[in-house]
C-alpha positions as CSV (number, residue, x, y, z in Angstrom):
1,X,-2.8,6.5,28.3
2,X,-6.1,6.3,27.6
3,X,-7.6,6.6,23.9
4,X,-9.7,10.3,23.6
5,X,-13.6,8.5,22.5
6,X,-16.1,10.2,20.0
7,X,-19.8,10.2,20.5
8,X,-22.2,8.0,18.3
9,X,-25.5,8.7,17.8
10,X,-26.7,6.3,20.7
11,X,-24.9,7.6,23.0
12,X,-22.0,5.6,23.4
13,X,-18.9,6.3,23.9
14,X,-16.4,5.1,20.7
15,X,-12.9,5.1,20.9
16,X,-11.2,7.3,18.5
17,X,-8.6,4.9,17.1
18,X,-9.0,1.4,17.2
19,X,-7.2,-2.0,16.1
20,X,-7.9,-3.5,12.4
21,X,-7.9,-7.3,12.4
22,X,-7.7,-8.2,8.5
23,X,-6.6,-11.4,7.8
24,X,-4.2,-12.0,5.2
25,X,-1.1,-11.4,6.4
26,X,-1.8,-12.9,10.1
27,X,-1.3,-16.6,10.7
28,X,-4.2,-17.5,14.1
29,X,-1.3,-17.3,16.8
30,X,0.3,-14.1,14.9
31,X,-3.1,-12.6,15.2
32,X,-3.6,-13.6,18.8
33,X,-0.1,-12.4,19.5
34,X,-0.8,-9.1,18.1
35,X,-4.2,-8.7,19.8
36,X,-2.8,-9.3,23.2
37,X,0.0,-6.7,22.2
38,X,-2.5,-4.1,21.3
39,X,-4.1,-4.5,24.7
40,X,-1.5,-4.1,26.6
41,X,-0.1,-1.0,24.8
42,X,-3.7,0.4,25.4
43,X,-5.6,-0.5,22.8
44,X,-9.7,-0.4,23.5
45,X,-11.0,-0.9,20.6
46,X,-11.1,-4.0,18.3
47,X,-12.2,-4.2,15.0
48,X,-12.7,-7.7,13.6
49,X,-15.4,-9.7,11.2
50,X,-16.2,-13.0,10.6
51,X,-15.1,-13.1,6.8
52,X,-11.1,-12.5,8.5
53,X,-12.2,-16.4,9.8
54,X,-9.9,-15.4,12.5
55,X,-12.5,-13.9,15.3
56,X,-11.5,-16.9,17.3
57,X,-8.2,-16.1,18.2
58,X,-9.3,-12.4,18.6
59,X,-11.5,-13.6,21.2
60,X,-8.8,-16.3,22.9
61,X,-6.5,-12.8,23.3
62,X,-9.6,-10.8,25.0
63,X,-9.8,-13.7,27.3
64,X,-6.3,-14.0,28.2
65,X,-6.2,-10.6,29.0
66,X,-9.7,-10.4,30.8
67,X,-8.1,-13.4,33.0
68,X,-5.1,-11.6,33.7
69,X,-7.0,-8.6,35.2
70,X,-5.7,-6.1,32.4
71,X,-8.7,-5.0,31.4
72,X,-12.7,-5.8,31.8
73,X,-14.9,-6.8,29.1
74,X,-16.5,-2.8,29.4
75,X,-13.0,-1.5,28.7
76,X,-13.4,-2.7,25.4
77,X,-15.2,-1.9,22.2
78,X,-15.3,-4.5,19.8
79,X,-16.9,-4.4,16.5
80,X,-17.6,-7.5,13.7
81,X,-19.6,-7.5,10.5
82,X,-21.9,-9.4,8.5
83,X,-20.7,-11.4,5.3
84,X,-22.4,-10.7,2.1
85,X,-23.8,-14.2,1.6
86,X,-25.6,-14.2,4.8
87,X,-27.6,-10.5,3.9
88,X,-31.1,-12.8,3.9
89,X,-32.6,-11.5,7.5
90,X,-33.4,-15.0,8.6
91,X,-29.8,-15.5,8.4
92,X,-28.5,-12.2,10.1
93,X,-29.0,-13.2,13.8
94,X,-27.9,-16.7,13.3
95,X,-24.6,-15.1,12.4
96,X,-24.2,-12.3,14.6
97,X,-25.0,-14.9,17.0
98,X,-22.0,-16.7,15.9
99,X,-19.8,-14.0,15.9
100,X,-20.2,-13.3,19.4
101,X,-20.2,-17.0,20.3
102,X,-16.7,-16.7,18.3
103,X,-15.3,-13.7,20.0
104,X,-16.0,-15.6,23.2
105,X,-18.7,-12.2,24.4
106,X,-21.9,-12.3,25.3
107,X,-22.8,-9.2,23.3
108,X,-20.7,-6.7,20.3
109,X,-20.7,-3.1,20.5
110,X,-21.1,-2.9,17.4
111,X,-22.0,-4.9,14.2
112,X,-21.7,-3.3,10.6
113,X,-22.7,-4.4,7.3
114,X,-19.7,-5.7,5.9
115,X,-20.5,-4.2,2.3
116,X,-23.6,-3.3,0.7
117,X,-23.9,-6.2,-1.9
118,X,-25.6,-9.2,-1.3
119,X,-24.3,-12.3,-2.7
120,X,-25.8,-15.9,-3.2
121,X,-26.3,-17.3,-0.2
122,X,-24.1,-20.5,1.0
123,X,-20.9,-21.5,2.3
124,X,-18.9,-20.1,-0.4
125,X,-17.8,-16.2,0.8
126,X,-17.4,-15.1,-2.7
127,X,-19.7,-17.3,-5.5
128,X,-18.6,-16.3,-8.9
129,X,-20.2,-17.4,-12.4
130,X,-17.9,-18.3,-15.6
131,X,-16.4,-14.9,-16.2
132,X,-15.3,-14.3,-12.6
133,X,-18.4,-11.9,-11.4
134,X,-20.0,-12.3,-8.2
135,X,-23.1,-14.4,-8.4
136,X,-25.4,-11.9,-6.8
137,X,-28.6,-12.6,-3.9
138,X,-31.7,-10.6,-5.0
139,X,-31.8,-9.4,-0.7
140,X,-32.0,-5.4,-0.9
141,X,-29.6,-4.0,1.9
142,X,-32.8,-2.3,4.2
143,X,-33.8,-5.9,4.7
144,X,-31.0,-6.7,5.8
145,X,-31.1,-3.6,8.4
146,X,-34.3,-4.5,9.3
147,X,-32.5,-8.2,10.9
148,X,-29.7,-5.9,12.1
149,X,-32.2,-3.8,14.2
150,X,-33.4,-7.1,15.6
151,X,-29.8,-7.6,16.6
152,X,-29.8,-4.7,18.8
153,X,-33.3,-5.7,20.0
154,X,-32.1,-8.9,21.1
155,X,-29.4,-7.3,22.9
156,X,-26.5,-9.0,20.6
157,X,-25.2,-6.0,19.1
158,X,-25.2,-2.9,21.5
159,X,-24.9,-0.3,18.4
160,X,-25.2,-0.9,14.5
161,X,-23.2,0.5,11.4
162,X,-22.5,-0.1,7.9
163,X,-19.6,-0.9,5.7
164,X,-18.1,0.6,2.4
165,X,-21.5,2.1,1.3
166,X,-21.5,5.6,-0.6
167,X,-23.5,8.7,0.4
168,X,-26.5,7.1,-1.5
169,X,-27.1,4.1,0.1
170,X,-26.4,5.1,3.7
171,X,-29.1,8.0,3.0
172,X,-31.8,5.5,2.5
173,X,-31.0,3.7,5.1
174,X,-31.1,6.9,7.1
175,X,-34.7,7.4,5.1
176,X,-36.2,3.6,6.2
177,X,-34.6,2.9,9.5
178,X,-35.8,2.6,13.0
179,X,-32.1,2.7,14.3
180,X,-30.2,4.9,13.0
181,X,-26.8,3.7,11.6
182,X,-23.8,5.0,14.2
183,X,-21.1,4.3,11.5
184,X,-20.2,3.9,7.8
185,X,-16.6,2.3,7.6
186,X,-14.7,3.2,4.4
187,X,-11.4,3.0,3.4
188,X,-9.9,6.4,3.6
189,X,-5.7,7.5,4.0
190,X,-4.2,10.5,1.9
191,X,-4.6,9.1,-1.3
192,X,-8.3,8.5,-1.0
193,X,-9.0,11.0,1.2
194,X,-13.0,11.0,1.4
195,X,-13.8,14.3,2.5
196,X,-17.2,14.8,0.5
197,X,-18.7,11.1,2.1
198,X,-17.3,12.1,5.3
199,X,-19.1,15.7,5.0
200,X,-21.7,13.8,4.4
201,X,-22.0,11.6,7.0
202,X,-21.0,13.5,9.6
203,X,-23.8,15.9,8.9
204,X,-26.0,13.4,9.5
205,X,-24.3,12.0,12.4
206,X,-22.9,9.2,11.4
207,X,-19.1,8.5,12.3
208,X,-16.6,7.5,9.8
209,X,-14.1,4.5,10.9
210,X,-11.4,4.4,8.7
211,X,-10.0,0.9,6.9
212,X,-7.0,0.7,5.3
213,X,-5.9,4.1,7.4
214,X,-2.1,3.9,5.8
215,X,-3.2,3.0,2.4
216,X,-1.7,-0.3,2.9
217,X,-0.2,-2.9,0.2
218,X,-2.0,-2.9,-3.0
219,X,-4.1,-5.4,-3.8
220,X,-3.6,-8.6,-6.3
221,X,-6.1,-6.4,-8.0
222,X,-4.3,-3.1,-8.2
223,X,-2.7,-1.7,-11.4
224,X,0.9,-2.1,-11.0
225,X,3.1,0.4,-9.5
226,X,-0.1,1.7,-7.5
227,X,1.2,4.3,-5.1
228,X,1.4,4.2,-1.0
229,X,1.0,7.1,0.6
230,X,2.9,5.7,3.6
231,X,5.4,6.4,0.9
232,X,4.8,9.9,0.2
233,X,7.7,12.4,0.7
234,X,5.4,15.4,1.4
235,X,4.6,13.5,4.5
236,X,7.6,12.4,5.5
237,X,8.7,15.9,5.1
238,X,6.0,16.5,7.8
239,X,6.5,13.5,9.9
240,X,10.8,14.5,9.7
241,X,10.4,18.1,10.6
242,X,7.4,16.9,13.4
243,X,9.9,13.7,14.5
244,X,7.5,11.8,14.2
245,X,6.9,8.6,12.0
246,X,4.8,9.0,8.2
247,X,2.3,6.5,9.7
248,X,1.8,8.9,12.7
249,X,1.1,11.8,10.8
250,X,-1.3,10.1,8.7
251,X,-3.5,8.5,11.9
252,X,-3.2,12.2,12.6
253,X,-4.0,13.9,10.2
254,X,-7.1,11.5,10.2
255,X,-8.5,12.0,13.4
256,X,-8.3,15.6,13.5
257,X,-10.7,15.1,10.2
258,X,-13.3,13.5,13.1
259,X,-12.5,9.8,11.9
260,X,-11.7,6.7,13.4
261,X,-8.9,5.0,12.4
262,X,-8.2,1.2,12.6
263,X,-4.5,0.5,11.5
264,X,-3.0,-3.0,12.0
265,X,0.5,-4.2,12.5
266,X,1.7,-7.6,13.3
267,X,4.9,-5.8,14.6
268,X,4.4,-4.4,18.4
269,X,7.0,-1.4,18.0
270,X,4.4,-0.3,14.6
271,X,1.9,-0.5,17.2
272,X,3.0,1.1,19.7
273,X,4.2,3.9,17.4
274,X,0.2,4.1,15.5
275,X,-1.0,4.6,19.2
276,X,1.0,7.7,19.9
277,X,-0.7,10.1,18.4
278,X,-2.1,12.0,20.8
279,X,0.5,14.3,22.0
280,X,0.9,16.7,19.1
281,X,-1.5,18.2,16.6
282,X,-0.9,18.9,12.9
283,X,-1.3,22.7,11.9
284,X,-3.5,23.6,9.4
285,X,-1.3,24.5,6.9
286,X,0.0,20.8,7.3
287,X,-3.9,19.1,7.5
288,X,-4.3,21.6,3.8
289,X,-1.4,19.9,2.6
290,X,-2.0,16.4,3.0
291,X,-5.5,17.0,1.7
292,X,-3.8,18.0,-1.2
293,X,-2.4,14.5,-2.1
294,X,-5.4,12.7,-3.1
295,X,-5.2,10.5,-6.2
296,X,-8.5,8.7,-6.2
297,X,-6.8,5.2,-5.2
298,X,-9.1,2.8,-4.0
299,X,-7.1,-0.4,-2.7
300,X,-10.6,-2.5,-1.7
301,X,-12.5,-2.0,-4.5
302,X,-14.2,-5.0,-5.2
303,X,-13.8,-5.7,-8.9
304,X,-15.6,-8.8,-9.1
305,X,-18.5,-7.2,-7.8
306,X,-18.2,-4.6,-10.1
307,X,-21.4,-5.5,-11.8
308,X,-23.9,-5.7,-8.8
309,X,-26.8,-3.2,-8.6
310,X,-25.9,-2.3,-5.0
311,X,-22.1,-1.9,-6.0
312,X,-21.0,1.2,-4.2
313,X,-18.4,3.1,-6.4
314,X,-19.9,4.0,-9.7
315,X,-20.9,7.1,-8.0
316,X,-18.8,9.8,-6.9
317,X,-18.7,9.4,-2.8
């Protein structure tokens, strides 16, 4: 079956439900595994980044399956992002550059600003000073999308997004940019539903890609007991009287909202179950309901950037 796609502001064609790629749970050959079984079931598009340290065996699996005649490289839509320690624009293209190199690709449809801090530059992905706080880089984000604009100039990156920033900060990029930002990829599932920012940004044309689609384990970070909503009987009262799975309601429920969701399983039945979601259509009553359920739980929320100028959620959306 081929995945429905939704327009960006380019003009290219995005598919509306993609593969997520996050590390920690995935061993290399796991991951490589798991990429290959997402292609075959019918998976188009790829979400990856080069803080997962992992886009090599994302891009051994392409390979393999470009090799085996399964697919061509246009058939698929794969997006990485840009670290924080690597915001300085001399060092933007040098790693989108690698990133591609990486993914074995000559080019990546699309490449996103991971998040909207910038942190001292080096190898370290996460510098931190004696109380545990980021060590922050004094590079202001629309200098950064100045280098990603180069990206697409230089043909390396075919569109360009950004990455857990609020309605604020995508606004003035909107304000200074030459490009125009295609998509703002946030974390978003039934207990952080999102549905001012994605107002937002879809009145401005700007897609929403969804992280963390299922709400996903909580965090080291997370107060304990944190809530899952693939937990949540209210829809798995849905997803019983629907027969379908809580997981499939909730990519559901999500793309009828105009989002793109990017689940991940390791497990090739979970994926092949997240992918059928196209035959059936909640009511609704049913989308009301499920927007009903949001607690305000953020699972990637950064605390040790918490003190950042740029750090996105001390506003509202």
């Amino acid at each position: 079956m081929a995945v429905p796609t939704v327009k960006l502001n380019n003009g290219c064609d995005f598919p509306a439900l993609g593969c997520g790629t996050y590390k920690k749970v995935l061993l290399h050959n796991s991951m490589e595994d798991m990429v290959k079984n997402a292609i075959d079931i019918g998976y188009r598009h790829i979400d990856a980044a080069m803080f997962y340290q992992n886009e090599d065996a994302v891009g051994r699996a392409i390979k393999e399956k470009v090799n085996q005649g399964v697919i061509e490289r246009g058939d698929l839509f794969i997006t990485s992002k840009l670290w924080n320690n690597y915001h300085r624009p001399d060092l933007v293209i040098q790693m989108c550059k690698k990133s591609v190199s990486d993914l074995g690709l000559d080019y990546l449809d699309l490449y996103l600003i991971h998040w909207p801090f910038a942190v001292k530059e080096g190898d370290d992905f996460n510098p931190v000073d004696e109380e545990g706080y980021i060590i922050p880089s004094d590079v202001d984000y629309l200098d950064t999308w100045k280098a990603m604009e180069e990206c697409v100039e230089k043909r390396l990156a075919r569109s360009i997004g950004v990455s857990n920033f609020n309605s604020e900060q995508v606004q003035r990029v909107l304000d200074h940019c030459t490009i125009k930002p295609v998509v703002n990829q946030i974390e978003c599932h039934p207990y952080l539903n999102q549905l001012k920012l994605i107002d937002f940004c879809m009145k401005r044309n700007v897609v929403v890609t969804a992280h963390s689609p299922l709400g996903g384990a909580p965090r080291p970070t997370s107060p304990p007991g944190t809530p899952m909503p693939i937990n949540d009987p209210n829809i798995k009262e849905i997803a019983d009287r629907r027969e379908k799975s809580v997981a499939q309601v909730i990519i559901r429920w999500l793309i009828q909202h105009g989002v793109v969701p990017i689940p991940k399983s390791s497990n090739r039945k979970r994926l092949e179950e997240n992918f059928n979601v196209f035959g059936f259509q909640l009511s609704c009553e049913e989308m009301d309901s499920i927007d009903a359920l949001n607690k305000n739980i953020r699972i990637a929320y950064f605390p040790k950037a918490i003190k950042h100028k740029d750090y996105p959620f001390h506003i509202e959306f």
